[in-house]
N, C-alpha and C positions, 0 to 999 in steps of 0.2 A: 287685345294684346295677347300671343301668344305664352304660354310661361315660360316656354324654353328661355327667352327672350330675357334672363339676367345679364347684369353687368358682370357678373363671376363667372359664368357660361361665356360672354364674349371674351372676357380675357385670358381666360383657359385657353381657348380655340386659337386664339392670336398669339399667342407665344408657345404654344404645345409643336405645332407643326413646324416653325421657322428653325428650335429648336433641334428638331428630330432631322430637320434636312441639314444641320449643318453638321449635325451626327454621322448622319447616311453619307456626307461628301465627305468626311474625312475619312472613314472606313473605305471609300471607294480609292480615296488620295494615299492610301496606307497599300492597297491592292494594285496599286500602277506605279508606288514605291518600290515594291521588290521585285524589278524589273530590273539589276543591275547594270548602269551605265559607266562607272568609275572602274578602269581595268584594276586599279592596285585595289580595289575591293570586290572586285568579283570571285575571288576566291572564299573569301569571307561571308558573301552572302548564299541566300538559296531560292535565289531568284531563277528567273523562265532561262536568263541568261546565262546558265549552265550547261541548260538543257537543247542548246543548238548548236547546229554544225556551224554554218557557214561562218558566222561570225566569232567562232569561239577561237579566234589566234589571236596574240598581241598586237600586231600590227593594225587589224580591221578597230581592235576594242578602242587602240590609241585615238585611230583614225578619224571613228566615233565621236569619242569625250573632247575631242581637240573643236572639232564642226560644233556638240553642242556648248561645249564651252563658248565659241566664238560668238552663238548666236547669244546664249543667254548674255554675255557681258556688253554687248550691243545692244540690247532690248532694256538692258538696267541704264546703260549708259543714259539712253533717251529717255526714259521714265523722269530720271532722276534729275535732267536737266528741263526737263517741259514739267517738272513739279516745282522747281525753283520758281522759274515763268509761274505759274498758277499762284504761289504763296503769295509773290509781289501783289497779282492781281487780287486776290483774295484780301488783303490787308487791304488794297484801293478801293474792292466795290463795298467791301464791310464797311467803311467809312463814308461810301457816299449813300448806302440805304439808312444809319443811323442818323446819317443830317438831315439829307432831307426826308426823312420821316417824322424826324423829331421836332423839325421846324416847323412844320405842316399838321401834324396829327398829336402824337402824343409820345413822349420820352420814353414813358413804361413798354408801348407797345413797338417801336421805335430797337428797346433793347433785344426784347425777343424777337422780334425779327430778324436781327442781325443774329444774334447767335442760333437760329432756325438754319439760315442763310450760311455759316459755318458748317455746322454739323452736316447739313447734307453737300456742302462741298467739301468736305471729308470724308464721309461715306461714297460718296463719288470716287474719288481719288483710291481709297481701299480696296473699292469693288474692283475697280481697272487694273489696278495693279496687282492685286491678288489673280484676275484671268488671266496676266501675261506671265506671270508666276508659274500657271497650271499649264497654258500653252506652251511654254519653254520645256517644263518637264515633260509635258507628256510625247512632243513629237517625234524626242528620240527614240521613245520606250517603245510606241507605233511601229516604230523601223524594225527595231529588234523582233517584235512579238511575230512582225511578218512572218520573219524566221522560221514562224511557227506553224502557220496557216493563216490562210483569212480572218476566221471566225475570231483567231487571237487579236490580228491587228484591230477588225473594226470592233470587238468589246473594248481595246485597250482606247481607242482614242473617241470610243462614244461613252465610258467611263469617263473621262478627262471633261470631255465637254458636260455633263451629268454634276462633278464636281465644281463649276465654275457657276452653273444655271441656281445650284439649290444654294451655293454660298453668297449669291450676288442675291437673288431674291430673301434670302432666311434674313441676311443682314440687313436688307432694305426693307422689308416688314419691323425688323424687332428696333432698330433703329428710329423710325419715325413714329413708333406705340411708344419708343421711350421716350420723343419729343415730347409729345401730348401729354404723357404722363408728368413730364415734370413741367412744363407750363401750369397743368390743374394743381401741381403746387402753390404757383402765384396767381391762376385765377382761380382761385377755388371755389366761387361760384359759377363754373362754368357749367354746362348743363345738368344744371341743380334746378328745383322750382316749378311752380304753377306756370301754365305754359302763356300766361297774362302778364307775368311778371319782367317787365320790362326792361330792369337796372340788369337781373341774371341773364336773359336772351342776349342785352349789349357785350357782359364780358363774353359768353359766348362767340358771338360775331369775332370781338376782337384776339381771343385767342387763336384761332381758327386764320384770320386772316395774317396772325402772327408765324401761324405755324406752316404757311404759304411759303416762305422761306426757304424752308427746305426743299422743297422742290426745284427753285430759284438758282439755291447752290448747287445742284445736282442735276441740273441742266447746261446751268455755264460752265462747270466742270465735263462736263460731257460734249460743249459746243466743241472746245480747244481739244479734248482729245481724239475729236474725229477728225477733227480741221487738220489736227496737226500728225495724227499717227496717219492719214490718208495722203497726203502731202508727203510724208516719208516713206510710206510703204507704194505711193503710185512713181516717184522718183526713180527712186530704185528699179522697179518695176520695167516702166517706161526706157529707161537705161540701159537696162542688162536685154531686153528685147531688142532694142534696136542695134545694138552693135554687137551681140550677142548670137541672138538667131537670125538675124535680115544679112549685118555686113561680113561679119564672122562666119557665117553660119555653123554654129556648135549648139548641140543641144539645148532646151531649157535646163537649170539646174546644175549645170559642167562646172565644173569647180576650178576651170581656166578662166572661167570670166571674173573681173574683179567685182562686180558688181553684187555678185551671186550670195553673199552671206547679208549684204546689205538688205537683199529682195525677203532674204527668211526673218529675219529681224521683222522687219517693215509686214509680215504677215499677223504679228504675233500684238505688235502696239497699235496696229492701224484694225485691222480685223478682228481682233479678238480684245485687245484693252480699249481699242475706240469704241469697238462696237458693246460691248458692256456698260461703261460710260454713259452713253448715248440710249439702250433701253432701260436702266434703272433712271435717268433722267424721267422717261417715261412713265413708269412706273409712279415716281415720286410727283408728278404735276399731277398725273391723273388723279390720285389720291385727295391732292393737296385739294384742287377743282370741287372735288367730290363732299370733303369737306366745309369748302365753306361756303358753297349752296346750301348744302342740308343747313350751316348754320344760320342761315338767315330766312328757313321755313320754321312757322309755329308750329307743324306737327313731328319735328322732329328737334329739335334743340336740346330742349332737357331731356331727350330719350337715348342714355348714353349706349346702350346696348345698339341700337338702329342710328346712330352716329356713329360707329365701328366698324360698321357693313363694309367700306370700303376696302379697310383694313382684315376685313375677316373673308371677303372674298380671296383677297392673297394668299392668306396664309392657309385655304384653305385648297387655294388651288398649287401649292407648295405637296400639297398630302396627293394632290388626284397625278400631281408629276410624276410622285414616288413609286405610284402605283404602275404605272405606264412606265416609266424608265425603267422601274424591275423585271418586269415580263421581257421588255428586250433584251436584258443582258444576261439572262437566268434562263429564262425559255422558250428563247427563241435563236438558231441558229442560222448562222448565214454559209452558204455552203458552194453558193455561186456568186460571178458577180453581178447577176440580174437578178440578187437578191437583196443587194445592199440597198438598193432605193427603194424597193418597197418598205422593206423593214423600215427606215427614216421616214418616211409619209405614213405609215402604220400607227408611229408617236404623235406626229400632229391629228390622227381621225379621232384613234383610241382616248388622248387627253381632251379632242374637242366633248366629244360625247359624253365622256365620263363628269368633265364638268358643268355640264347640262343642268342634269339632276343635283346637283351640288347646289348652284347659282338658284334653283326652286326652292331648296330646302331653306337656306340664308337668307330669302326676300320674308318666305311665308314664318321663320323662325323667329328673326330680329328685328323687323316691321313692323309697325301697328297693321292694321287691316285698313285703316284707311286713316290718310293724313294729307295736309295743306303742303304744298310746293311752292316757296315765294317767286313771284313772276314779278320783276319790277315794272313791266309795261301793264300788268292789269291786276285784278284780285290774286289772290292765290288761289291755289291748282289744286281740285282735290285728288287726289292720287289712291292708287289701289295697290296692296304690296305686289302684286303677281303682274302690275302695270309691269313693274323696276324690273321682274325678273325676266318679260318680254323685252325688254329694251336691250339689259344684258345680254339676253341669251345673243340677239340682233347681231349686236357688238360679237360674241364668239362666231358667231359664223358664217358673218360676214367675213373678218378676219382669214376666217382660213377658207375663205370661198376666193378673196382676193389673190391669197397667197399662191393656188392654184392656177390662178389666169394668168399670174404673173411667169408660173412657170411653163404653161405654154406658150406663153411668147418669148421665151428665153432656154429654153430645152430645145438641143438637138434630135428630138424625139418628135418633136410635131413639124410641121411642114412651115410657116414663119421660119424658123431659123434655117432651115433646109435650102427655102428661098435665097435667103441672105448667101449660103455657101454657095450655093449654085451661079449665084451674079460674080461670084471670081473670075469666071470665065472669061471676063472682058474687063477686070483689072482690080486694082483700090476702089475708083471712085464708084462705079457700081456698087460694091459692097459698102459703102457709105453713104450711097444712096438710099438705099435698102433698108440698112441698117438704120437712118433717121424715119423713113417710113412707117418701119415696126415699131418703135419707140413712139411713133405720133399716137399709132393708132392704139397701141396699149393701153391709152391711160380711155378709151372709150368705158369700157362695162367697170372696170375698177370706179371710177365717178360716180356711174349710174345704181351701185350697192353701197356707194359712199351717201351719195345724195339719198336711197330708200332707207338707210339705216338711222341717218339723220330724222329722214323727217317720222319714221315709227315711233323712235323712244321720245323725239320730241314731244309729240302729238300725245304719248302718251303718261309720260312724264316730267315733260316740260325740258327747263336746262339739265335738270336731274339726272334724267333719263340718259340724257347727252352723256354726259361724265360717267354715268356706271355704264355705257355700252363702249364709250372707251376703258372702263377696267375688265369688259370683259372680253374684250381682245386680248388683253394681257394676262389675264386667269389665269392662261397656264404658261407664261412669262419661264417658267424654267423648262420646261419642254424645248422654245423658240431659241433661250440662249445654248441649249446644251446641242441644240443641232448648228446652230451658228459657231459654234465653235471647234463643233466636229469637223467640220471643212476647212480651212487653215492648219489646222491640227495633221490634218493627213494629205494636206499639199506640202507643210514643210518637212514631214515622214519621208513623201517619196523626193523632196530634194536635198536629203539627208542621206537616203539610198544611195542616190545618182553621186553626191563626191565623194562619198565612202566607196563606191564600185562593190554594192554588195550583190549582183546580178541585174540580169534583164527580169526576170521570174520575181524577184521584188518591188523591183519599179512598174510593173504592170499591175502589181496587188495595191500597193498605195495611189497610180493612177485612175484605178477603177474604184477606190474608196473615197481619191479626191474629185472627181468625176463626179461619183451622187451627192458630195457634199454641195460639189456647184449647185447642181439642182436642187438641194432641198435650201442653199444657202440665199437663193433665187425668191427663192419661196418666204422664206424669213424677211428680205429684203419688201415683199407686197404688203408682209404681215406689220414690217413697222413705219411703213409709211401710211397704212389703213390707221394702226392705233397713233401717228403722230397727228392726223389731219383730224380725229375724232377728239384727240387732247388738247389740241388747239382751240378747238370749238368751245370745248367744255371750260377750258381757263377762259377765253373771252366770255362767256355763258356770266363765270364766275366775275368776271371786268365785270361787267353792267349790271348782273346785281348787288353787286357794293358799291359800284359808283349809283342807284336807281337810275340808270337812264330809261327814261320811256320810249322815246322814238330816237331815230337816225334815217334822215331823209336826205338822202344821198341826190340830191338835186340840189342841194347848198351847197354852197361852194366850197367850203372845207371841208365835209364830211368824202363830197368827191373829186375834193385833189388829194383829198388820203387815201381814197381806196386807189386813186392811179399810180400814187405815191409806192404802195405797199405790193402792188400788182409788179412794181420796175425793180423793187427789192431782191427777189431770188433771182434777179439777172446779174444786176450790180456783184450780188453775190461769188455766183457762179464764176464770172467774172474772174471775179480776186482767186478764188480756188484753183481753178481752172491754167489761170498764169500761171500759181505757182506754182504749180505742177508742172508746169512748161519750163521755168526758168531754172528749177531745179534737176529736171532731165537734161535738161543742156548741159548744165556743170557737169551731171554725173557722166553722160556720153563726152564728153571734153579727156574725162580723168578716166576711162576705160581706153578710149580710142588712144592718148597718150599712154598709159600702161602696155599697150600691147606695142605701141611703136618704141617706145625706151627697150622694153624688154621682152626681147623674140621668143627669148625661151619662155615664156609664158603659154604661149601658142604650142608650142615641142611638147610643154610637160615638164621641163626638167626644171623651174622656179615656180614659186610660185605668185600671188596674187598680193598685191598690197588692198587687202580686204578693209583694214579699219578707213584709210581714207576717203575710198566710200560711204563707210558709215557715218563718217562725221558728216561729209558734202550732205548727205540727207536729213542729218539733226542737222545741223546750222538750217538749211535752207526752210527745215519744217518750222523751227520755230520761232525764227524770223519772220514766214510771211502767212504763220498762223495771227499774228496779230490785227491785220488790218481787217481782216473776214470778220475777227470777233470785236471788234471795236464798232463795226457798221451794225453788227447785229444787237447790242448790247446797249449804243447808245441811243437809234432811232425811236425807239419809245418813247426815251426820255426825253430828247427834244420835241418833237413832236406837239408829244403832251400838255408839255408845257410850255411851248411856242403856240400852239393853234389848238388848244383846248382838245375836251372829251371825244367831242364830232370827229375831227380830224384824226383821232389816233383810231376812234373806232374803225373810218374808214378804211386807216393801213392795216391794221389786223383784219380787217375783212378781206384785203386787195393781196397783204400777204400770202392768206388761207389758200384762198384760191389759186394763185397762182403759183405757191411754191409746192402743194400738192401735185397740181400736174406734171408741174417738171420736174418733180423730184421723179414721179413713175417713171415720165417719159426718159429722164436721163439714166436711172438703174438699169430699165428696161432695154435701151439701146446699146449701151454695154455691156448687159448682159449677154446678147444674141451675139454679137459680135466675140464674145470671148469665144462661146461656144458653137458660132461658125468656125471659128478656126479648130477648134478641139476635130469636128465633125470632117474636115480637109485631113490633119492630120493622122484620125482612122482609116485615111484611104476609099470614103463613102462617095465621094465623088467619081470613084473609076482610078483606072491604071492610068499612070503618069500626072494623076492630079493631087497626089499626097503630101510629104513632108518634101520641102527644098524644093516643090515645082514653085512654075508661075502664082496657080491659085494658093499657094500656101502663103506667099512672097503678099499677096495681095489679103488674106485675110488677118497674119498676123499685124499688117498695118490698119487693118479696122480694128483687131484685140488692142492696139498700142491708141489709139485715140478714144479707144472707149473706155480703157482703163479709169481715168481721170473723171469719167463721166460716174461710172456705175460704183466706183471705192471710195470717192471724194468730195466731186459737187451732188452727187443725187443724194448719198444719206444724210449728209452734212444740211443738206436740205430740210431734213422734216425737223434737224435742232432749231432751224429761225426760225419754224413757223411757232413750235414752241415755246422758244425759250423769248420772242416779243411778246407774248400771250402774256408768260407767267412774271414778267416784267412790270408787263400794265397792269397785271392784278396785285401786285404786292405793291407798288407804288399808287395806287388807284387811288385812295385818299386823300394824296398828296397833288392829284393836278387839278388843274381848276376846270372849272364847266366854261370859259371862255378862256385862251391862251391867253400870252403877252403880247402877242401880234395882232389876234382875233381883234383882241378888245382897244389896239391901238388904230386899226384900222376901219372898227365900226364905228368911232367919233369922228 
């Protein structure tokens, strides 16, 4: 055992950094504060917004404050009604994890769960809404800085994104150290004791399996805000494109269209508070997974320092973000716009590597040197610390080895999507042809670094291994969110631009910053369906060893009518997503296509848009037909389970894995290319007469408009079921029987 390796050394380090990043975010949130937005205060302050021409009239500032106002009071509007929706649900599922757990296993353990199960569907809900928070402010101040030069805008909105990554992650680290901490309140034999000692290993196990909860809440919290901010933000979307730019034909962003505040709204809850949501989700099973493996190995239980590992990975790759986000916005300047995308993939190489050596020091520091891995199919695993930090590293770079594939099959930069633009020639359906092509074959080499990463840290530390090479995808988690946010951030900047009329010389600056957002948003997009399929893994990992299942021989008949079962799952899904995104583009093109027929002057300029009733058509619609998505995903475990026993659920979490991994690629993947064929039409790359408002434009904006639903709604929403069934069956896992109600009615 190394010495560094205290229990006081590990709790310094895990609260030191989370601490210091939520420091570092507010100092940054205090720097893109004094960016005056409020015209009756911009006298008063001594902001950037002094110091410009263009927009320094009353009229522009009104014009401003009036846009962000609308969007921010639209973005609370929805928050606040799809938090209502969530408390009900939250009050329902709290009450059916304390029964039947309580009925099943144990009262005590039963309670901490549920309140496990709260807290991180709280934290959830904070994290999300605190990003739409930072997205709303910061997208005007983006606009403004442009004013200024580039280098102002893209510090201003890769600050903002910077701010959203170290608050999401600080509080997701220091939040679930304070679960654990206060559970070892009531089990306070928890990894205490001779590592023989039997009664201390069991409270172990059950604290740990207690403390799975959070993750639990902080996934289904994260299913409904992707389901439902993707739903409102692809609506909108979908709406304002089609009768927008196809029938109208008026710019994206014109602020004749009624749709057009709805669409920035729908950037901000769907993109930036979904997608937050949805990787602290992450973040929170991986952990939880991590957790309670280690606790049901004997060479780690009572080793509380090397039972923190997971937690101290974070918090440690919280410090290697800081590190890396500082050199970008301090010493490094952007001076073209063929410098913005380097700079933003400079933050994913720079934090890959720098976490490297981090991930070495942590295994060799808080490790034993060598220790048992509980395996329930065989003995246990002897493990070597430097095994765990191979497996990790795996997991980092893999991660961004995927992230990379994914953006050449989705950049208008490589010849795939080049392809795609070029099939306009001869209509729509070529370019959807094409476009499903690419999406097939994308998910080829992502599998095949999915399947070699799997089987390394397996091989080398068993399920273990599994679980820490999904955290170390996520290591540097504030990097992935702070560039995932920078994108949205600086698409609703420049449609902030365009209905202010703050020039063409602006909206070129925030299109070319939301341009590399796409790319690197692409990118992020590979990154978290690589760490959602390796989380998956690692919670089922976490299923079967607390259930001990030995074998799954998938030639019985329940084991594989559940893996066929779980395979039809992200169809069903999609499915439901999918519609609703349909049904609710209809309403919205309904109440455009009528707005502009009621009111002509709409189209002149001289009225203008009845904005909020688009906003509503998209809340009502999101959070209405977010329910049924999440009720299929929420409840099949639990039937399953406990209809057709252990066999049979294992096989749907098997059948899910599989299947909703590739389609998650294959559908982000497909609309991705698809959005950024049409970008690639639009620069005129195709030749004279094939740019905006031709034929080929007509033809690739209706593959951007079908792929939309695909690459913002049913593709990420994807990698939440494969998780959020996983972390379901593990926290209920005690609770179902090794032969169902069916199983066992139908084997007499």
């Amino acid at each position: 055992m190394i010495i560094l390796a205290s229990a006081e050394a590990a709790t310094v380090l895990i609260l030191v950094f989370p601490i210091l990043g939520i420091a570092f975010a507010g100092l940054y949130a205090y720097h893109t504060s004094l960016i005056i937005v409020d015209p009756d205060k911009r006298e008063a302050g001594t902001g950037l917004l002094q110091q410009v021409n263009n927009v320094d009239t009353k009229e522009a500032h009104i014009k401003l404050y009036e846009i962000y106002r609308a969007i921010y009071d639209g973005a609370h509007s929805f928050l606040y009604q799809e938090y209502l929706y969530l408390s009900v649900f939250m009050g329902i599922f709290s009450l059916i994890v304390l029964l039947v757990i309580g009925f099943t296993n144990d009262w005590a353990n039963a309670g901490f769960s549920t309140l496990s199960f709260i807290i991180g569907s709280c934290t959830s809900i904070l994290c999300g809404f605190l990003g739409m928070k930072i997205g709303v402010f910061a997208n005007v101040r983006t606009a403004i800085s442009a004013q200024k030069g580039l280098n102002d805008a893209f510090v201003t909105s890769l600050k903002a994104g910077i701010v959203m990554g170290f608050i999401l992650c600080s509080l997701g680290v220091l939040f679930l150290f304070a679960v654990v901490t206060l559970f070892r309140l009531y089990f306070d034999e928890a990894m205490t004791g001779l590592s023989d000692d039997e009664h201390n290993h069991e409270v172990t196990r059950a604290m740990f399996e207690a403390v799975a909860g959070f993750g639990l809440g902080g996934s289904s919290v994260g299913l409904f805000a992707r389901v439902g901010g993707g739903i409102f933000t692809k609506a909108a979307d979908v709406g304002a494109d089609l009768v927008g730019k196809v029938e109208a034909g008026i710019p994206e962003d014109d602020p004749r269209n009624p749709a057009v505040i709805a669409d920035n709204v729908g950037d901000n809850v769907g993109d930036i508070a979904g997608m937050g949501a949805d990787l602290f989700g992450s973040f929170a099973e991986s952990t939880c997974a991590a957790f309670v493996i280690a606790s049901q190995s004997e060479g780690l239980w009572n080793n509380y320092p090397a039972m923190m590992l997971p937690l101290l990975i974070s918090s440690c790759g919280i410090m290697v973000c800081f590190l890396t986000s500082f050199v970008a916005t301090h010493l490094i300047q952007v001076r073209t716009f063929d410098d913005i995308e380097p700079s933003l993939k400079r933050l994913l190489v720079v934090s890959t590597v720098l976490m490297t050596p981090i991930l070495f020091f942590l295994c060799w520091g808080f490790l034993p040197t060598e220790f048992n891995i509980a395996r329930p199919q065989d003995d246990p695993f002897m493990v070597k610390h430097y095994y765990v930090f191979i497996s990790a590293a795996f997991g980092l770079w893999s991660g961004l080895g995927i992230g990379f594939i994914t953006e050449y099959y989705t950049s208008h930069s490589y010849r795939p999507v080049q392809e795609v633009a070029e099939s306009s020639d001869t209509g729509a359906a070529t370019v959807i042809i094409y476009g499903l092509a690419l999406g097939y074959k994308s998910v080829i080499i992502p599998a095949i670094a999915l399947a070699v990463t799997i089987y390394a840290s397996h091989t080398l530390a068993s399920f273990y291994g599994v679980a820490l090479a999904a955290l170390g995808i996520l290591s540097t988690l504030s990097i992935g969110l702070t560039i995932d946010a920078y994108g949205p951030i600086c698409d609703n900047a420049g449609g902030i631009a365009e209905m202010a009329d703050l020039g063409d010389d602006i909206r070129e600056m925030t299109d070319a910053l939301d341009a590399a957002g796409n790319t690197t948003a692409a990118i992020g997009k590979g990154f978290a369906i690589a760490s959602a399929a390796l989380v998956s893994l690692a919670l089922f990992s976490g299923f079967v060893t607390v259930r001990g299942v030995t074998q799954i021989d998938i030639l019985e008949p329940f084991p594989f009518a559940g893996l066929v079962v779980g395979a039809m799952l992200p169809y069903w899904f999609s499915a439901l997503t999918m519609k609703s995104v349909g049904a609710a583009a209809l309403a919205m093109v309904e109440e455009v296509r009528d707005q502009f027929r009621r009111n002509p002057g709409i189209m002149q300029g001289t009225s203008k848009p009845d904005y909020e009733s688009c906003i509503k058509i998209s809340t009502d619609a999101s959070l209405r037909e977010m329910i049924a998505p999440g009720a299929l995903v929420m409840l099949s475990p639990l039937f399953v389970g406990f209809l057709f026993g252990t066999g049979a659920l294992s096989g749907l979490l098997a059948g899910s894995l599989v299947s909703g991994v590739a389609m998650a690629i294959s559908a982000s993947n497909t609309g991705g290319a698809w959005d950024n064929a049409k970008k690639y039409v639009e620069a005129g790359r195709l030749g004279d007469g094939k740019g905006k408002h031709s034929e080929n434009h007509v033809a690739t904006v209706i593959g951007d408009t079908v792929g939309d639903p695909l690459k913002d709604t049913s593709g990420p929403a994807l990698n939440i079921l494969i998780k959020l069934m996983a972390i379901i069956s593990l926290v209920f896992a005690k609770a179902f029987p090794n032969e169902g109600w069916i199983e066992r009615f139908v084997s007499r």
